[in-house]
FIBARO-859559 format. One record per residue: y, x, z of N, C-alpha, C in turn; residue in one letter. Coordinates in steps of 0.2 Angstrom, whole numbers, plus 5000, padded with zeros to 4 digits. Each point is the difference from the previous one (the first is absolute). Layout:
<atoms>
YXZYXZYXZA ...
</atoms>
This chain:
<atoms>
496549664542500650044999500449984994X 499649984995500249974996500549954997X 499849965007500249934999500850005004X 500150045006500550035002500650034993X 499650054997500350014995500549944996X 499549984996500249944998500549935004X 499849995003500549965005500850045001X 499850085002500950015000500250004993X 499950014996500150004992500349935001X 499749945001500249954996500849995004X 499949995006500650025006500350034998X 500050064996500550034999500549994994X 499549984995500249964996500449944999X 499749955004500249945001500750015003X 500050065008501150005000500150044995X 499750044995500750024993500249944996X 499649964998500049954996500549955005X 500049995006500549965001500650025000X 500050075002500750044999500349994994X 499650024995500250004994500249934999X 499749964999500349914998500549975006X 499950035006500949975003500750034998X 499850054997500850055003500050054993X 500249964993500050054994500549964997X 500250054995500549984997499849984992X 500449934999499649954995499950064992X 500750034999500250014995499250074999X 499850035006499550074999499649995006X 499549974995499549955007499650085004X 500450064998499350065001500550045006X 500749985000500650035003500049965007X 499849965004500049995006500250055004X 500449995006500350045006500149955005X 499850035007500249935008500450065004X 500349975003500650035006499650035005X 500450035002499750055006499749935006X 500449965002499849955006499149984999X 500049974992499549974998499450064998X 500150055000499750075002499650025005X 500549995004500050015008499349945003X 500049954998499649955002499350014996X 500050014996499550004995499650065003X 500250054999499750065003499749995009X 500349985004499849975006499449945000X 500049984995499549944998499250064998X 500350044995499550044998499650065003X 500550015006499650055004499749975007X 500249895000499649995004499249974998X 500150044994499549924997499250035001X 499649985003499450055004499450004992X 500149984995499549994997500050084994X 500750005000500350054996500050095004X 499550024995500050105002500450035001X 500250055004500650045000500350024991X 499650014998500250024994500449964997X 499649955001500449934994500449995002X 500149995008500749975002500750054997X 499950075002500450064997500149994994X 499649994996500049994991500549954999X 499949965002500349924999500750015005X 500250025004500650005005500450064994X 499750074999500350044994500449974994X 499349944995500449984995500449935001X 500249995006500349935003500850075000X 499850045002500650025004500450034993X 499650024997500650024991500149944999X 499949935001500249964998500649985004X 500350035003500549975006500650024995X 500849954999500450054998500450035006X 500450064998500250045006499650035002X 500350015009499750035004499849975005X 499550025002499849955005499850025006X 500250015007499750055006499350005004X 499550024994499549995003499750075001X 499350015004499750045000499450034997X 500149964995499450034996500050014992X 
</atoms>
């Protein structure tokens, strides 16, 4: 169970971390925001990804989703 643990941890880690370094703004490395389209994918990615718990995907879809600017028409 453990190691389950740990494995979605790093996975989950790993897409913040790339989020974070594709799609931030130079001037407030902390201020990043992605569009609704690149939202829309990422979240589909995240809820196919078999390795990742329900929790985690909601966790991570959640703080993906405050990142979005605007509105974005989703259901979660």
């Amino acid at each position: 169970m453990e190691v389950i643990i740990n494995l979605s941890f790093i996975l989950m880690l790993a897409l913040m971390l790339a989020f974070t370094f594709a799609s931030h703004n130079d001037a407030d490395p902390y201020g990043w925001h992605m569009d609704c389209e690149r939202f829309l994918l990422r979240r589909v990615e995240i809820l196919m990804d078999d390795d990742l718990d329900r929790r985690t995907k909601y966790n991570l879809i959640g703080y993906l989703k405050s990142k979005v600017d605007g509105t974005c028409g989703t259901l979660t």
